[in-house]
C-alpha positions in Angstrom: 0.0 0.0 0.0 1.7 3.1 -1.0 -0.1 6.7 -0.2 0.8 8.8 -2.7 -1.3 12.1 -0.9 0.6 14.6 0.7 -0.6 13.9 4.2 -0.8 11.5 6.9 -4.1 8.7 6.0 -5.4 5.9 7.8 -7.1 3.2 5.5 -9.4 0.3 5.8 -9.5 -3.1 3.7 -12.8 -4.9 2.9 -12.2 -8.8 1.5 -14.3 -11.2 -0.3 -13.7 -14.3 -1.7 -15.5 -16.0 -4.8 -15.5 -19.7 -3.8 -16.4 -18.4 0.2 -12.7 -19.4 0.8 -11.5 -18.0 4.3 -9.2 -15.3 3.6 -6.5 -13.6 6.4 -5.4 -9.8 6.0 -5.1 -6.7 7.9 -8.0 -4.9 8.1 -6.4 -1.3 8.8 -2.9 -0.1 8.1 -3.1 3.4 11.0 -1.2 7.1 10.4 0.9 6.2 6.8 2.6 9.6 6.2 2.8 10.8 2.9 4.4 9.0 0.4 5.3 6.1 2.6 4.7 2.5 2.1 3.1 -0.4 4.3 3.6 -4.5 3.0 0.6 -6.2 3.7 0.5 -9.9 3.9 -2.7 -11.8 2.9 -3.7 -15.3 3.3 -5.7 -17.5 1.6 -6.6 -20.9 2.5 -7.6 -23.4 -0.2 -10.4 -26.1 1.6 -8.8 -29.6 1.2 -12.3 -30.7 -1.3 -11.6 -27.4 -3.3 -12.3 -28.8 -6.7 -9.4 -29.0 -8.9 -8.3 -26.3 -11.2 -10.9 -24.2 -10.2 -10.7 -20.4 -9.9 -11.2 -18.1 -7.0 -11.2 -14.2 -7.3 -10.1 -12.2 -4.0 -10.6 -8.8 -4.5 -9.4 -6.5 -1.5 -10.6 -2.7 -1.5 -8.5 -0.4 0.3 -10.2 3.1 1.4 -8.9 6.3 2.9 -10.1 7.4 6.1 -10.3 10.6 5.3 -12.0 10.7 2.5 -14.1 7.2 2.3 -14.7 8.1 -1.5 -10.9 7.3 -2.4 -10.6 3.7 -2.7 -8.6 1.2 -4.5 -9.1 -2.5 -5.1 -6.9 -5.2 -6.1 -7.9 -9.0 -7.4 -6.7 -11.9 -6.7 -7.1 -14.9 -8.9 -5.9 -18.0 -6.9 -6.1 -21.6 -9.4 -6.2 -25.2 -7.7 -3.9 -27.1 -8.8 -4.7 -30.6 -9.4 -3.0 -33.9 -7.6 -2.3 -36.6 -10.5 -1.3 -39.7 -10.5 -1.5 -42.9 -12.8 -1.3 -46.6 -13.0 0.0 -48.2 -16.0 0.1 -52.4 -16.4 0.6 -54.9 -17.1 4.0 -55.8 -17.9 4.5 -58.4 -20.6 7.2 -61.6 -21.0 6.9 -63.2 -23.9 8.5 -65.5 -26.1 7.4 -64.8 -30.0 8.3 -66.7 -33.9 10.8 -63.9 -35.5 9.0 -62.2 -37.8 5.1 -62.7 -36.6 3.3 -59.3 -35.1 2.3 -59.5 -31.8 -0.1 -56.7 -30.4 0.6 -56.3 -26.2 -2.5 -53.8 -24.7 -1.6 -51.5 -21.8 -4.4 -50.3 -19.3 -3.4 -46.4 -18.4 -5.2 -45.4 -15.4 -5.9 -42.0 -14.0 -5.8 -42.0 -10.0 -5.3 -38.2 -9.7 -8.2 -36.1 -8.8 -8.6 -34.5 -11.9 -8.6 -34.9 -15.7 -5.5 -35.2 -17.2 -3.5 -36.1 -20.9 -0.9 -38.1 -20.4 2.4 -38.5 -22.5 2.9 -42.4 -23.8 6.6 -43.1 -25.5 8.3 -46.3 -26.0 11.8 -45.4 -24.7 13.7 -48.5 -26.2 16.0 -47.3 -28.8 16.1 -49.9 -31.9 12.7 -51.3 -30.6 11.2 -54.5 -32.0 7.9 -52.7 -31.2 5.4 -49.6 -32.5 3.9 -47.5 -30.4 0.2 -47.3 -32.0 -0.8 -44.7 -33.2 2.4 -42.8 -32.6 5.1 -42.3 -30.5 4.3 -40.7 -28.5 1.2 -40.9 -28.1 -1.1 -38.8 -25.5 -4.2 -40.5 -23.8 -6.2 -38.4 -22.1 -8.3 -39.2 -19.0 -11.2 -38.0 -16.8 -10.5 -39.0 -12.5 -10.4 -42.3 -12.6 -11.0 -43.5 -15.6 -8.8 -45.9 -17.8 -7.9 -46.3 -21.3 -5.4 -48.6 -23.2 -2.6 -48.2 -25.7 -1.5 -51.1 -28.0 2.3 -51.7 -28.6 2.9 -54.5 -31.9 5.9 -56.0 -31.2 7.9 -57.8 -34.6 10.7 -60.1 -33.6 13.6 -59.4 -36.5 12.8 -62.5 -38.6 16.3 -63.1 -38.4 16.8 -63.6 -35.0 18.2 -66.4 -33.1 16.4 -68.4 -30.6 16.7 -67.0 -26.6 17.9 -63.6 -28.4 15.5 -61.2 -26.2 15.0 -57.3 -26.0 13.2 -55.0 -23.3 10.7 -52.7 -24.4 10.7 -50.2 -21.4 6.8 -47.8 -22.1 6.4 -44.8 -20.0 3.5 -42.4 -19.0 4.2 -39.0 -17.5 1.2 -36.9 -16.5 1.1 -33.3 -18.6 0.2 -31.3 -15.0 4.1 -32.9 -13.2 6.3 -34.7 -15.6 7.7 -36.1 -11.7 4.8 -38.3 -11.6 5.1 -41.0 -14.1 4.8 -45.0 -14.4 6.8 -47.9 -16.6 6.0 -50.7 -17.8 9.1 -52.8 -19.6 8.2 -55.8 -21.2 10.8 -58.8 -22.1 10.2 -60.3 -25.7 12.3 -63.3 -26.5 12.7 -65.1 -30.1 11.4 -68.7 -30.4 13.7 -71.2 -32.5 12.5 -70.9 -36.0 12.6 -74.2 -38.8 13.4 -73.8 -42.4 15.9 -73.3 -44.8 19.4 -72.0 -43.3 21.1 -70.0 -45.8 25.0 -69.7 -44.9 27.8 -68.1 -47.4 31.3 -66.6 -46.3 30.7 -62.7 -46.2 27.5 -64.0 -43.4 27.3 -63.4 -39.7 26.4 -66.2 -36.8 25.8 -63.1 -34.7 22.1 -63.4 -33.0 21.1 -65.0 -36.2 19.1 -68.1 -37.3 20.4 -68.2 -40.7 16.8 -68.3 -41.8 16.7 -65.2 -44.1 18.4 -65.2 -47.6 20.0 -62.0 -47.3 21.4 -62.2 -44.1 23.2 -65.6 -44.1 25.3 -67.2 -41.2 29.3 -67.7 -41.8 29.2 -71.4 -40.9 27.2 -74.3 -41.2 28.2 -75.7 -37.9 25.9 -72.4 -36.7 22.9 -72.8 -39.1 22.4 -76.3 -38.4 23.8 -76.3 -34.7 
């Protein structure tokens, strides 16, 4: 409060508070001399069922006691800020035939108390798997409501029995990227049967000499 007259004033303070929310200030501020200052401190306190994100307005109207006409009035908007939190399951082990899609479906959960959009990415770098429809993808929930997002996972057709891969998913909620949840599911390649191409420019690396174009180096491999 600042009193920009050229005397000594006195001055009042009327509150309110939109949502009835109990608000604490001083209700005077007694003999501010001309062009002095007074820092007032106010208060509010949000009520523990205050419905998220919801708005109250506090305006505060200051008047001079000598001349109750002269008044000023500052707003406050105060927001309530929403507690998220999510679940997200299940988490998958599963041992596929190289080069067969496989869809996994994971259940997204809001637990926080208000709606929310949450950020879905498959994190693996390299993955055997897509992220439908995109990664990443954003889901977005009322309180307490759940929703699902598929991930088809391809085993390399190329790949050699017991060769696995982790597929870590993550949600973060859009309101604190703090509050998050993982999933990380293990896929493993089943042995394969068929033709077992080898030459000398191949590789036995992680391979089951299956596919044509990427043949093993030895036939001790492709046939072990």
């Amino acid at each position: 409060l600042n009193n920009v007259g050229t005397i000594e004033d006195s001055y009042t303070f009327e509150i309110a508070n939109s949502l009835g929310w109990t608000v604490t200030a001083p209700m005077t501020v007694n003999n501010l001399a001309a062009g002095s200052t007074a820092n007032l401190t106010t208060l509010i306190e949000v009520p523990a069922d205050a419905t998220p994100l919801s708005v109250a307005e506090t305006p505060i109207t200051a008047t001079s006691v000598l001349d109750t006409g002269l008044q000023r009035v500052v707003r406050i908007f105060s927001e309530v800020q929403p507690r998220p939190g999510l679940t997200l399951t299940p988490s998958y082990s599963e041992t596929l035939t190289p080069g067969e899609p496989f869809t996994l479906t994971h259940t997204i959960t809001n637990t926080g108390d208000s709606i929310d959009s949450f950020v879905v990415e498959l994190e693996t770098v390299d993955s055997w798997g897509e992220l439908l429809p995109t990664n990443p993808t954003t889901v977005t929930l009322t309180s307490g409501a759940g929703g699902t997002v598929d991930l088809v996972v391809t085993v390399p057709p190329f790949a050699q029995q017991g060769v696995f891969q982790e597929l870590t998913v993550t949600a973060v909620s859009s309101f604190d990227p703090n509050i998050s949840a993982t999933v990380v599911n293990t896929i493993t390649a089943k042995a394969t049967v068929g033709t077992r191409h080898v030459a000398l420019s191949g590789s036995n690396t992680d391979n089951n000499c299956t596919q044509s174009n990427m043949p093993c180096r030895t036939l001790f491999h492709a046939i072990g």
